[in-house]
VOVEX-701219 format. One line per 5 residues: for each residue y, x, z of C-alpha. Coordinates in steps of 0.001 Angstrom, whole numbers. Each point is the difference from the previous one (the first is absolute). Example, Ala and Ser with C-alpha at 12.3 -4.5 7.8 and 13.67 -1.06 7.14 Angstrom:
BEGIN
-4500:12300:7800  3440:1370:-660
This chain:
BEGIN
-15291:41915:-15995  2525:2463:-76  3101:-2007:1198  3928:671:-365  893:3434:823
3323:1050:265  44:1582:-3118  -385:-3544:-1536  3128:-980:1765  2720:-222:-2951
3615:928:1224  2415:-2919:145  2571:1266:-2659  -3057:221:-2748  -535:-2647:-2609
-475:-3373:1432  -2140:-934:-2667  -3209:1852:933  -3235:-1915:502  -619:-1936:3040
-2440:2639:1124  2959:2037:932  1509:187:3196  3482:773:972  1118:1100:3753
2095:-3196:-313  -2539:-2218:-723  -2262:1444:2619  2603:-154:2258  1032:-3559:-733
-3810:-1282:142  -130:1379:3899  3188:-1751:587  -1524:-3134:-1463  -3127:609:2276
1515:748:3021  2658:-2903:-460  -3355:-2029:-624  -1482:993:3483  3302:-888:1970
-252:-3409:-1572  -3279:-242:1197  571:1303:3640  3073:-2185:208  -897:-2936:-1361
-3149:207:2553  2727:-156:2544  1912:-3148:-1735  -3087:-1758:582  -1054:1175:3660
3102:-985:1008  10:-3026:-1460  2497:18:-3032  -2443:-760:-2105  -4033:-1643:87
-1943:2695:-1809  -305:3453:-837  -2708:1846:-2445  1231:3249:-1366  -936:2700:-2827
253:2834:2224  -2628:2528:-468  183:-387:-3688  3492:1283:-354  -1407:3145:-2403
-2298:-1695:-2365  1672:-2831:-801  3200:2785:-1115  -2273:1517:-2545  -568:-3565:-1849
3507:-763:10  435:3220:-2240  -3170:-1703:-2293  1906:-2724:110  2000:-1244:-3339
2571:-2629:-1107  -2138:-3169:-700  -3918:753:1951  -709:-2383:2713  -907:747:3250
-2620:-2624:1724  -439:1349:3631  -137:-942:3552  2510:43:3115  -249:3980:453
2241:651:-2832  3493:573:1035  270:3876:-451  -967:-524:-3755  2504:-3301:-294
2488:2007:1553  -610:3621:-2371  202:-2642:-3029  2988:-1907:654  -1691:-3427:102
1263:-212:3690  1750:1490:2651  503:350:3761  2358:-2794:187  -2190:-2700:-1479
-2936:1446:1975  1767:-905:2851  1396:-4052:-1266  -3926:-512:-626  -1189:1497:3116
2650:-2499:1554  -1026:-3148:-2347  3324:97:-1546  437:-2882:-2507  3038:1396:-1943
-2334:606:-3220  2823:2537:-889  -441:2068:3608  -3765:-585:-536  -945:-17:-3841
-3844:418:607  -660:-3454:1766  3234:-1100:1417  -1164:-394:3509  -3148:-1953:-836
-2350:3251:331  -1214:2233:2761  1422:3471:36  -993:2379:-2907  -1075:-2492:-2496
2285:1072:-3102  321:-1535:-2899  2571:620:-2887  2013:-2940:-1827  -1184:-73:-3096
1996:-3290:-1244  3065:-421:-621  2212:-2592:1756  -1579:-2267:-2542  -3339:248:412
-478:2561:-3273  -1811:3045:167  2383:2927:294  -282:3156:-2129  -2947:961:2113
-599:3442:-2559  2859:943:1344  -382:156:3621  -2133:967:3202  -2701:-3137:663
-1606:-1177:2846  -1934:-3022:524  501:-1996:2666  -2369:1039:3063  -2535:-2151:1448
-1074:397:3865  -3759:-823:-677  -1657:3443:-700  -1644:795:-3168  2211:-2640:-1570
2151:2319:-2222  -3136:953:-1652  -527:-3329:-2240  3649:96:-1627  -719:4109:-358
-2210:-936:-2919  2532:-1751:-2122  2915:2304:1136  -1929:2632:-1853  -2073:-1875:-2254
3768:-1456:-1393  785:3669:-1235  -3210:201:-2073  806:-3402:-1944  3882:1119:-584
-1711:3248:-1270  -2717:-1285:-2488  1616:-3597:-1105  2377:249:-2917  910:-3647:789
1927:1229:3461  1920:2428:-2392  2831:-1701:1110  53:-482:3609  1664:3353:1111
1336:-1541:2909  -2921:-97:1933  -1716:3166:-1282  547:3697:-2500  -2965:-339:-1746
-2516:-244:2440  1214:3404:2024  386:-1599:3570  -2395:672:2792  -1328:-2523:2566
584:1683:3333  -2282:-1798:2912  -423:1378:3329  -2392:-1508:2819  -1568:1485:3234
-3143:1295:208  -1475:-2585:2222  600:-2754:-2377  -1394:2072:-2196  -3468:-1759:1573
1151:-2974:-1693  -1211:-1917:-2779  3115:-613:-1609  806:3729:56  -3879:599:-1998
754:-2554:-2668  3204:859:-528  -961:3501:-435  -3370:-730:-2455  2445:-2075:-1915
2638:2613:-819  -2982:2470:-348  -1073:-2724:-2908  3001:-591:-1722  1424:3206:190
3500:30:1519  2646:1633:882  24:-438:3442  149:3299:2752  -964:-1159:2949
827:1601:3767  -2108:-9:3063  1418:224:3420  -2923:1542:1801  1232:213:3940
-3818:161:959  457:-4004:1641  380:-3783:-1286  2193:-636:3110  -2566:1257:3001
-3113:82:-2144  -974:3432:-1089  -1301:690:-3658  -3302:-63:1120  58:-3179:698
1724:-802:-3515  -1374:1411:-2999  -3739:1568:-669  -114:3817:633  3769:-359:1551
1624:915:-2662  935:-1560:-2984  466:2716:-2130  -3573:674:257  -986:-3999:-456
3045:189:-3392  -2294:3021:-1606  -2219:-1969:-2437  3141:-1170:-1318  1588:3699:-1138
401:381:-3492  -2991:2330:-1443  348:2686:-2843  -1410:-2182:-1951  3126:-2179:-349
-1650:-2572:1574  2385:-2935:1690  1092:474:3106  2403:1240:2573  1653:3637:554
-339:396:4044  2020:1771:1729  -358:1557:3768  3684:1293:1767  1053:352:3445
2362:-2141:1322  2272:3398:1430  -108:2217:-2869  3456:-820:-1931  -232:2271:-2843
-4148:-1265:-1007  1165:-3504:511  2782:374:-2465  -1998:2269:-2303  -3107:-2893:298
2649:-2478:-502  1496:951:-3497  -2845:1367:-1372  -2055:-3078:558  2553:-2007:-1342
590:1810:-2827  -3689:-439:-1326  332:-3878:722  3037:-881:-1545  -1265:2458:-2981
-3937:-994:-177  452:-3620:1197  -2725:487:2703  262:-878:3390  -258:2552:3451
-434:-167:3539  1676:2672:2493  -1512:-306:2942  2354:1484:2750  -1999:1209:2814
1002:1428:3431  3005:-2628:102  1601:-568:3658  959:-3464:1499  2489:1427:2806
272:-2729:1515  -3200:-2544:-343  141:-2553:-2354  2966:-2679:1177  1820:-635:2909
-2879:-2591:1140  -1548:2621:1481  -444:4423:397  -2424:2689:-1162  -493:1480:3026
-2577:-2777:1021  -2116:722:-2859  548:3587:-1632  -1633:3168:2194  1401:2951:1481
-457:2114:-3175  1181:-2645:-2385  3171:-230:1865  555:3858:-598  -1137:-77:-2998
2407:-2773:-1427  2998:1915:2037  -1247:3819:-1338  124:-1453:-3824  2473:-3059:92
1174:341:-3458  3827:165:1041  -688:3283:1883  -1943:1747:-2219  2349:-691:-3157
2953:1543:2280  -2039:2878:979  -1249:452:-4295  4257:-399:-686  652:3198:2919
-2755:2107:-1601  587:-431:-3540  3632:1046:1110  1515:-3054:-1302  1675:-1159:3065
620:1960:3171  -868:-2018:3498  3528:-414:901  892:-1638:-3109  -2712:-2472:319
1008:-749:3199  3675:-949:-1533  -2003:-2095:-2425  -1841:-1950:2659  3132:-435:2002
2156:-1372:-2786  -3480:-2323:-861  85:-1406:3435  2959:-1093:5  -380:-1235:-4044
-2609:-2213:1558  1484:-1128:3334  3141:-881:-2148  -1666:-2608:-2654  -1881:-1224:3325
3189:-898:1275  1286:-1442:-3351  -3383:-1956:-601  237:-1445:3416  3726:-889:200
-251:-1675:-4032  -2764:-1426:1382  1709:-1879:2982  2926:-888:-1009  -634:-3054:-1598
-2380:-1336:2784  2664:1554:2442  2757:-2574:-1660  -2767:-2913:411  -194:645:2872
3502:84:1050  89:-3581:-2657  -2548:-1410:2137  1412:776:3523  3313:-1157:-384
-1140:-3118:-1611  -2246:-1118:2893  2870:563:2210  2386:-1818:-2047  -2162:-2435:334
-716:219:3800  4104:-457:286  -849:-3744:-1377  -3075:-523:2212  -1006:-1179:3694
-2430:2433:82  2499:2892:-780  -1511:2341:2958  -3484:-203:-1960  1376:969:-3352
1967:2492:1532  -3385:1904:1257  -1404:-598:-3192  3114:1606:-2113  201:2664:2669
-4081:950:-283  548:368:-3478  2843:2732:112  -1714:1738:2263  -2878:659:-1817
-812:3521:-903  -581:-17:-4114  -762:-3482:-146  -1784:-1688:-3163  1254:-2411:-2241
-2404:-2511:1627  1575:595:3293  3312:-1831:-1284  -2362:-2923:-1895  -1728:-199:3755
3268:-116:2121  1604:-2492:-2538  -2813:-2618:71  18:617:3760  3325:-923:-163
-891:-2876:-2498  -2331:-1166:2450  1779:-39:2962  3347:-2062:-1231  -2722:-2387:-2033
1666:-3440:132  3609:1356:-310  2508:-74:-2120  2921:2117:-742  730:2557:-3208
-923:3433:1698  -3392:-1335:285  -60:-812:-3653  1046:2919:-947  -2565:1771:1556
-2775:-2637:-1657  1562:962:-3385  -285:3617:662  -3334:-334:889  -1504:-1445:-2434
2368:2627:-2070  -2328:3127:1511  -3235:-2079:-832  1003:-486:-3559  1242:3920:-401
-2716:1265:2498  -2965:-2065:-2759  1432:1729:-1780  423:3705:846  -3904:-366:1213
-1305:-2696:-2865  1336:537:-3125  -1304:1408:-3301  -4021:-1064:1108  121:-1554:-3356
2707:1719:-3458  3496:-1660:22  881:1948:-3061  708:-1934:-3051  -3606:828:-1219
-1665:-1633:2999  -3263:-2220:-768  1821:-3289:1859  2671:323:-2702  -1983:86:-3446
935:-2719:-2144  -2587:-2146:-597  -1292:-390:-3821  -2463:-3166:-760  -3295:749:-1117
-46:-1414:-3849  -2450:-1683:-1827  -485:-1066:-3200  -2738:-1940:-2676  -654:3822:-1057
-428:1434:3464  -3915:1058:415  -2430:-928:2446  -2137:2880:1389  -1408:1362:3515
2439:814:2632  -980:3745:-153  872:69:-3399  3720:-1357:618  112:2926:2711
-1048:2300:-2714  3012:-1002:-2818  2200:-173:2488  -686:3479:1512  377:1234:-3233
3138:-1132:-942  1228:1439:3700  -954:3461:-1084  1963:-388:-3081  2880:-1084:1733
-143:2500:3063  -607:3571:-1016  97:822:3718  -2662:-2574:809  -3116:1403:1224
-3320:-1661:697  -2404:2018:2659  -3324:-1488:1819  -3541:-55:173  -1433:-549:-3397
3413:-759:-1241  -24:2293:-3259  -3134:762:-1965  -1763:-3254:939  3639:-2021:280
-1076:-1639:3179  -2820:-1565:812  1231:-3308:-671  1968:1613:-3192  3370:-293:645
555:2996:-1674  -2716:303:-2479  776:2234:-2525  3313:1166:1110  -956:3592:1362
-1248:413:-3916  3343:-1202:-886  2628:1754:2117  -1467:3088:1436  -1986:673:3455
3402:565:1506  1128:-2835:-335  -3623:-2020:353  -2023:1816:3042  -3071:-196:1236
31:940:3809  -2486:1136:2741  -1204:-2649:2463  3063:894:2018  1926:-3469:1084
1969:2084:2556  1542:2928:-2405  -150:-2811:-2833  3178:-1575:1565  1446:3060:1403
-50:1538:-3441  1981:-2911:-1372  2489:-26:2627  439:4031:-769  361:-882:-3713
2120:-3190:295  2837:2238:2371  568:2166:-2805  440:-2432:-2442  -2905:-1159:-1786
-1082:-3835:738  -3978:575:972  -2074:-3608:-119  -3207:1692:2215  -3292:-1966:217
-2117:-602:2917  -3289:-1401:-1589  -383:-2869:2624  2460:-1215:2576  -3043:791:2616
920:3536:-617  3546:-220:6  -978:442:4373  -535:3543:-823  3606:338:-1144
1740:-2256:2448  1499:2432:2370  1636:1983:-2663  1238:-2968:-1348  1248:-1377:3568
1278:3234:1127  1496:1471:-2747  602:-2262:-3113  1115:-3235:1527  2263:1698:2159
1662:2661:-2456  3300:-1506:-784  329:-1718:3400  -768:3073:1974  2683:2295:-2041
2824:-3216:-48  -492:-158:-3769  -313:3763:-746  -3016:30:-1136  -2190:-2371:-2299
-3668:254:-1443  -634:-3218:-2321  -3687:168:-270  -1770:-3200:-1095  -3214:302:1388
-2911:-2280:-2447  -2999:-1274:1784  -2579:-3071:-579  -1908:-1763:2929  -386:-3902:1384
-3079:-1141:-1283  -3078:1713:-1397  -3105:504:1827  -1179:2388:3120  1776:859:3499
1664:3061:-1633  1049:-1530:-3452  1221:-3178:1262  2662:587:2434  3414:-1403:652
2019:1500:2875  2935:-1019:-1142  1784:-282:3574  -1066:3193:848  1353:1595:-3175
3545:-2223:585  507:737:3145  -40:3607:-617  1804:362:-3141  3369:-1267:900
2406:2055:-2713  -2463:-1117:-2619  -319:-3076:-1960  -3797:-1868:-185  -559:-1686:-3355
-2725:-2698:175  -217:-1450:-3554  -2829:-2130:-986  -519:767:-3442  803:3326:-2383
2718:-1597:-1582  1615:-224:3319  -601:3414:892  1273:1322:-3192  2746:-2234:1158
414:1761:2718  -511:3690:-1400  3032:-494:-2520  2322:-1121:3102  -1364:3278:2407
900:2297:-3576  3465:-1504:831  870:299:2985  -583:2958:2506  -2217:-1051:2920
-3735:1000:337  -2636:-3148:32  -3717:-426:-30  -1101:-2147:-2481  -3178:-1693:828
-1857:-1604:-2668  -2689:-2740:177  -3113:1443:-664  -1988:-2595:-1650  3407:-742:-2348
-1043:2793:-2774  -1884:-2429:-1909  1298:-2663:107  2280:-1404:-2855  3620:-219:22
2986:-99:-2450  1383:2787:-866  3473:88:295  2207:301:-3563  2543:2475:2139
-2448:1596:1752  1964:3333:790  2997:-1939:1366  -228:-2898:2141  287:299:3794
-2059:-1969:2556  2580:-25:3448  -1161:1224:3029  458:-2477:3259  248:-2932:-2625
-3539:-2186:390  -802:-2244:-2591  -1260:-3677:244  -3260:-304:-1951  -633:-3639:853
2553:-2422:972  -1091:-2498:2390  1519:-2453:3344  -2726:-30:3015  -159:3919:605
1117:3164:-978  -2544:3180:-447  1299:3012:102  -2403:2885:-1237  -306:3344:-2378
-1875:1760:-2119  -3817:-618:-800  661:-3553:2489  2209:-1312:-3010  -3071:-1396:-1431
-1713:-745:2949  2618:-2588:1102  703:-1552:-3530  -3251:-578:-148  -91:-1640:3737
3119:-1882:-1152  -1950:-1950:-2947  -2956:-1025:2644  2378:-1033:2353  2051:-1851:-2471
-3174:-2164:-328  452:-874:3269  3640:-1404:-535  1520:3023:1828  2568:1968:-2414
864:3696:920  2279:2505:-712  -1330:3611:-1013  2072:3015:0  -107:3167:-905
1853:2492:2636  -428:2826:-3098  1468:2641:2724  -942:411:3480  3001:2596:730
2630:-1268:-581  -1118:-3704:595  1482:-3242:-1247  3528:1881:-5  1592:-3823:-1405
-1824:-2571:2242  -2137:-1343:-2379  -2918:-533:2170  2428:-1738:2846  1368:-2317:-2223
-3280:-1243:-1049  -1055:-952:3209  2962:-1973:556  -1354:-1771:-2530  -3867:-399:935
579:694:3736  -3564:1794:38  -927:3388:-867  -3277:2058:277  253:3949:-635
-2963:1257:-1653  -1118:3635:-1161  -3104:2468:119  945:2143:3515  -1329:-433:3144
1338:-2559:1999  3505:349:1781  142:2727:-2958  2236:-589:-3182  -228:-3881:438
2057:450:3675  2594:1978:-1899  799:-2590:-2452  -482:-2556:2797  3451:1693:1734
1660:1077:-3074  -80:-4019:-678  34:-1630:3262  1857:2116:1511  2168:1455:-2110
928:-2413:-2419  -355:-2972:3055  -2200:-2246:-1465  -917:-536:3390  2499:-2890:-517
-1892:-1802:-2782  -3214:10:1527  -1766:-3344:475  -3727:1643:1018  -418:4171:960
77:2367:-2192  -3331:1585:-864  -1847:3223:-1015  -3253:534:-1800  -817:3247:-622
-3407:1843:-590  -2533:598:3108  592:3320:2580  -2669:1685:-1657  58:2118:-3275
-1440:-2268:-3468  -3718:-87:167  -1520:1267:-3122  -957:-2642:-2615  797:-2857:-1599
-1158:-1984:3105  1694:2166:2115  3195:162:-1473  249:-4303:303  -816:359:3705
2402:2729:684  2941:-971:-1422  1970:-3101:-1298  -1026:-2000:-2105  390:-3404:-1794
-1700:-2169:2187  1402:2186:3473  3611:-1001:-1454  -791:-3381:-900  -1750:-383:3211
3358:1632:1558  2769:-2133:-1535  -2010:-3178:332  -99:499:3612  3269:218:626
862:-3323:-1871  -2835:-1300:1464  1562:308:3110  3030:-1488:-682  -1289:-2987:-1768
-3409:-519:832  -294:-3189:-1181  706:835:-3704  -2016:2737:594  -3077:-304:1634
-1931:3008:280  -1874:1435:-2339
């Protein structure tokens, strides 16, 4: 590779409309600025947190030089998906700056001082806003993207494959004509970046076989600094390096798919920039994807401020990394090629240093103030109320502790007040009331700065689509739930041209319980795709897709699987729009089937698991198809990602078809009563709807008349007290579902009990019956013996009137 020479350099005063290959002395000039101001950010925010300003430090120095030669690859609407080494390129691109670098690295709430998380982050995680106030996408075609980043490594990868994959469907579907907001015909690049030791990572190799597959536009970096935090490549990836591992996937003269690879050192400024814009060239052109793999990268300084490189890294590495540190070498390239004497770059690093010290200052003083002015609040209110107490000394010490604090937290001025609180407990006089109204003030405000937007609050939210009755008529047919999943489907890709339907043996076959049989024929296998046996990249690719506009409904065959994809959907989707303060949204309804069918791995229900993990997400139980189309047409709505779990042994069964099948709404958090009744209340979901109906005719035999209903969501839950207010009336309740025990039942055991305080209305205690602590035998047999069933609940609910009248009920 023959690099930049000086004769490429283009004088300043020539046209400025050259191609990006071209290289003025100002822009070389302004890219070491941006890399040297990048490494005093890093060097003094390692200070911030030794001395401790602020909890955590992890830095992109070492990377400065690469990451300048993608910001000139760049362009106005591509995404970047990357991890927390990144700040160089946010910096070159605009997307951030020194000042906000610093309000994160301080947890700065102000989501104006820190528009990448607003305090609720770790250093370096960026993110853009890509909403509006709102909660509408902004013109993202026309500006710089970043998704939001993710600590766990590897787990920008997933969302990689629909960041890219996006640009493919805006290219080749006519029906997206239209949405120029979010794309110029297909032209943007998917930018990722990851380390080379999570390169050893599964999520990295599926991620990368998928893009290989579906041919994207995605360029993809690799940080190679020789170490996943002390480990040495050796230790990480076959042959130590992955360039060699990445070969079979090189595109071939004969036009096979695949990859164009790339191999650049992390120092050399001019091949990184000529690497950089000629790759990116061919993939925004060709529509196929690259890796550059940047080799001979330096990590200064280890890899956080939890610990230092000297422990691990020899002798020779040491020199190595300070010989070629990519800083050094550029400067020495810019005093060869002439471009800028030594003294001038010293100027330049002067003026720098004292760029970056300055927004240090700024970011720290913006970032006090407010909790400085608490502070003061909070101090001269315990006083004032010390000057009306018998224990003034106390109050005095506490008050005094407090302004003598060096940087103190909010939480210091909670702590002192209830302190306070505590100590005058019993007393009476206004200063004390004052300070009880002002703290409960700072726990409102302080839920929340730190809680809010975990779920949309926009006027296209999920919680706030109008519900529309299911109608039925003399006229309205009677056919197998499948088939109602299958019209309705249908008329959803009519009405959304932006809907997209992606899984496992989604498209040519239509599922396998045909839910969208003979779509794919019908509207393209765009917009109907089959998949790879992929759960992971599955989701991620919808969450990719859904952030840049296009409303993905992704299918994991059976809700066993759906463990496969559970981190990414943890770490990354549920968290999204909570983790950027509303910035940021991804509404990806994620389809799967499970409950009841036969065998340990086709059988399963871990619903607690799943809802305990997937708080920012909404978990639709229904209990037949015509619920979860129900369900489906609310979701298309609103703008919150769900799973949608589907009851497996449902598809053929009959139901109505609904006469407005394409617009009613089932509400989420709104159970329904399926069976009124006086002596106890059963509260249950999904594939257990039938289950306990059926219990509730045996039992009714027995003179005992229950109440059945349906929770239809498990997140959110019973948001209008249904369930509470009918166990005020039958004083009894039994939870019952298909987990293990203490699972899903124990959650809707203290959503009810506790929540709604039916405690109160209790006349025997409440009970669970859920299925057995091991996985469903196989078989018929072992199915019965595994999980509830009629006779378990009868058995169950019997008991417990049993107990309270036993002479009316004798046992059984």
């Amino acid at each position: 590779m023959r690099g930049i020479n000086r004769s490429d350099i283009v004088s300043v005063d020539q046209s400025e409309q050259r191609a990006t290959s071209q290289f003025t002395r100002e822009s070389i000039i302004r890219d070491y600025r941006i890399a040297y101001q990048s490494r005093q950010a890093s060097t003094l925010g390692r200070k911030e947190v030794l001395t401790g300003k602020a909890k955590f430090g992890i830095f992109g120095d070492g990377k400065e030089i690469a990451q300048l030669a993608m910001a000139r690859a760049f362009r106005k609407g591509d995404f970047r998906s990357g991890y927390y080494r990144d700040q160089t390129f946010m910096f070159a691109t605009g997307m951030s700056n020194v000042e906000e670098f610093f309000a994160q690295l301080y947890a700065d709430s102000d989501v104006e001082r820190d528009p990448n998380s607003a305090g609720r982050s770790m250093n370096a995680h960026f993110g853009s806003r890509t909403l509006n106030p709102d909660g509408t996408f902004r013109n993202l075609a026309d500006s710089f993207n970043t998704a939001s980043d993710v600590s766990p490594t590897g787990s920008q990868m997933p969302r990689l494959v629909g960041l890219a994959y996006a640009s493919k469907l805006y290219r080749k579907l006519e029906s997206l004509n239209g949405l120029t907001q979010f794309s110029h015909n297909g032209d943007e690049i998917a930018f990722g970046t990851i380390g080379n030791a999570s390169c050893a990572e599964g999520m990295f190799w599926e991620a990368v076989n998928a893009v290989g597959v579906l041919q994207s536009p995605m360029l993809l970096s690799i940080w190679d600094d020789g170490y996943g935090i002390s480990v040495p490549n050796e230790f990480q990836m076959c042959k130590g390096n992955i360039s060699d591992v990445l070969s079979g996937f090189q595109r071939g003269s004969d036009e096979r798919l695949g990859y164009d690879i790339y191999t650049v050192k992390g120092w050399d400024y001019p091949a990184l920039c000529e690497t950089y814009v000629n790759a990116a060239s061919i993939v925004r052109a060709e529509h196929v994807p690259a890796i550059i793999h940047v080799v001979d990268v330096t990590q200064p300084s280890g890899h956080s401020t939890s610990g230092s490189h000297e422990r691990y890294k020899s002798v020779e590495r040491m020199r190595f990394e300070e010989e070629f540190d990519g800083l050094r070498k550029m400067r020495d390239w810019i005093v060869e090629q002439s471009i800028a004497t030594e003294a001038q770059l010293s100027g330049l690093e002067e003026e720098e240093r004292v760029v970056v010290r300055d927004a240090q200052r700024k970011a720290w003083n913006a970032y006090r103030a407010p909790i400085d002015a608490e502070v003061g609040r909070a101090v001269s209110m315990i006083r004032a109320v010390s000057e009306q107490s018998e224990r003034r000394g106390q109050l005095e010490a506490i008050a005094t502790d407090l302004s003598c604090q060096q940087a103190p937290f909010r939480r210091d001025s909670v702590r002192a007040a209830v302190s306070a609180l505590v100590m005058t407990r019993g007393e009476d006089n206004s200063a004390r009331k004052a300070l009880t109204q002002w703290r409960e003030a700072q726990e409102e405000e302080n839920t929340t700065r730190y809680g809010s937007e975990l779920y949309s609050s926009s006027d296209r939210a999920a919680l706030k689509v109008s519900a529309v009755e299911a109608q039925f008529s003399s006229s309205s047919p009677s056919m197998n739930g499948s088939e109602v999943l299958n019209a309705f489907f249908d008329s959803a890709m009519k009405r959304y041209p932006n809907l997209i339907a992606l899984g496992e043996d989604v498209g040519k076959l239509g599922d396998v319980n045909q839910g969208f049989a003979g779509l794919q024929e019908k509207y393209g296998e765009l917009r109907v795709s089959d998949t790879g046996i992929r759960e992971c990249t599955i989701v991620g690719q919808a969450i990719g897709m859904a952030m840049r506009g296009l409303r993905p409904i992704c299918e994991i065959q059976y809700l066993d699987y759906i463990l496969y994809a559970l981190q990414i959907m943890s770490d990354d989707l549920a968290t999204l729009r909570w983790r950027t303060r509303g910035g940021q949204k991804s509404p990806v309804i994620i389809r799967t089937r499970g409950h009841r069918l036969e065998g340990i791995w086709h059988a399963g229900s871990p619903m607690a698991g799943i809802i305990n993990l997937v708080r920012g997400m909404y978990v639709c139980v229904p209990r037949n198809m015509t619920q979860a189309a129900g369900f489906y047409n609310t979701l298309l709505h609103g703008d919150d990602p769900a799973i949608v779990v589907e009851v497996l042994n449902g598809y053929r069964s009959k139901e109505k078809r609904p006469d407005n099948l394409g617009e009613f709404t089932v509400p989420l958090g709104v159970p329904e009563v399926l069976r009124q009744g006086n002596d106890l209340t059963i509260v249950t979901y999904g594939a257990c709807c039938r289950i306990a109906l059926d219990a509730a005719e045996l039992l009714a035999q027995t003179g005992i008349n229950v109440e059945v209903i349906d929770v239809q969501t498990l997140l959110p839950f019973d948001v209008k007290g249904v369930i509470g207010e009918s166990i005020r009336k039958t004083s009894r309740v039994l939870f019952l579902d298909e987990d293990v025990p203490g699972g899903a039942s124990a959650f809707m055991m203290q959503q009810v009990v506790e929540g709604q305080k039916a405690y109160e209305w209790l006349d025997s205690e409440p009970r669970t019956l859920s299925a057995k602590a091991h996985r469903t035998a196989y078989g018929s047999d072992g199915d019965y013996w595994s999980k509830p069933n009629r006779e378990t609940v009868f058995d169950a609910v019997y008991g417990i009137i049993h107990e309270s009248d036993p002479g009316r009920f004798p046992a059984v």
